[in-house]
C-alpha positions in Angstrom: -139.5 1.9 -54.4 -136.8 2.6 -51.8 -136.2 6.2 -49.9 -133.3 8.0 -48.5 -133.4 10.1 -46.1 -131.0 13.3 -46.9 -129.4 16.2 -43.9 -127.8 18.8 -44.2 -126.9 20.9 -41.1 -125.1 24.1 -40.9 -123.5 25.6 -37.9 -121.9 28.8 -36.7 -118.5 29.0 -36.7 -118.6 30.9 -33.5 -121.0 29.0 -31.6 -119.0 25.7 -32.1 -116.5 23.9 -32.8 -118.3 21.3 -34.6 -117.9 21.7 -38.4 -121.3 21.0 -40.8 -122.6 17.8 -41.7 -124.2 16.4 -45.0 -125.5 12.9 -44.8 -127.3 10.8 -47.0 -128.8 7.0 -45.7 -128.8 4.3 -47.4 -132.0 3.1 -49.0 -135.0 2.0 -47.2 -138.5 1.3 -46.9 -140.8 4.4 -47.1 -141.4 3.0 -43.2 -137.8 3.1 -42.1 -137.0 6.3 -44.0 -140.1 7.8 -41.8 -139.2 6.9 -39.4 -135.0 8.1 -39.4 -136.8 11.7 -40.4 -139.0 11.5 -36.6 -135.7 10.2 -35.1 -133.6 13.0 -36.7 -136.3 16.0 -36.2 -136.8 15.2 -32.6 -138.8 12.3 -32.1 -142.1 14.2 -33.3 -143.5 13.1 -36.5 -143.1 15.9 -38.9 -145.7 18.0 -40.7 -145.9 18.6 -44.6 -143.9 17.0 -46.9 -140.4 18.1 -46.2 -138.0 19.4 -46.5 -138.3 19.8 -42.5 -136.2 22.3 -40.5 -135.0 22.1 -37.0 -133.0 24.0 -34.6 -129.6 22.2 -33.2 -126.6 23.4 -31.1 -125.2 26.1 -33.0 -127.1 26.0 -36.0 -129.6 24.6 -38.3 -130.4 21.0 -39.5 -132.4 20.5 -42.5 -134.1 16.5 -43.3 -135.3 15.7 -46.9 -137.2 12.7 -47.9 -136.4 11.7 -51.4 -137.5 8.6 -53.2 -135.2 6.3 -55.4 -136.0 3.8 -57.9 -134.7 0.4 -57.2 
């Protein structure tokens, strides 16, 4: 089984000039997709199961780890 790790971030208009993002990675390990979610949520292994939430410059970035058969 292979993962991808999905974001989605959302910013305001106002706040920045940077426009919002939607990413998906390509397929990896469980391992490597865990560990693209610590990089992306701030280095900190996150809690739960996801979808995880974090505050970024301007807005709002959300990480979801989904599974995809091979």
């Amino acid at each position: 089984m292979s993962w991808v790790v999905v974001v989605s971030e959302r910013r305001n208009d106002a706040l920045t000039t940077r426009s919002a993002v939607d990413y998906q990675s390509p397929p990896h390990d469980e391992f490597g997709a865990r560990a693209l979610v610590e990089l992306l949520s701030g280095g900190t292994p996150p809690d739960g199961p996801g979808p995880w939430r974090r505050a970024i410059a301007g807005g709002q970035r959300t990480i979801e780890l989904r599974s995809v058969t091979d």
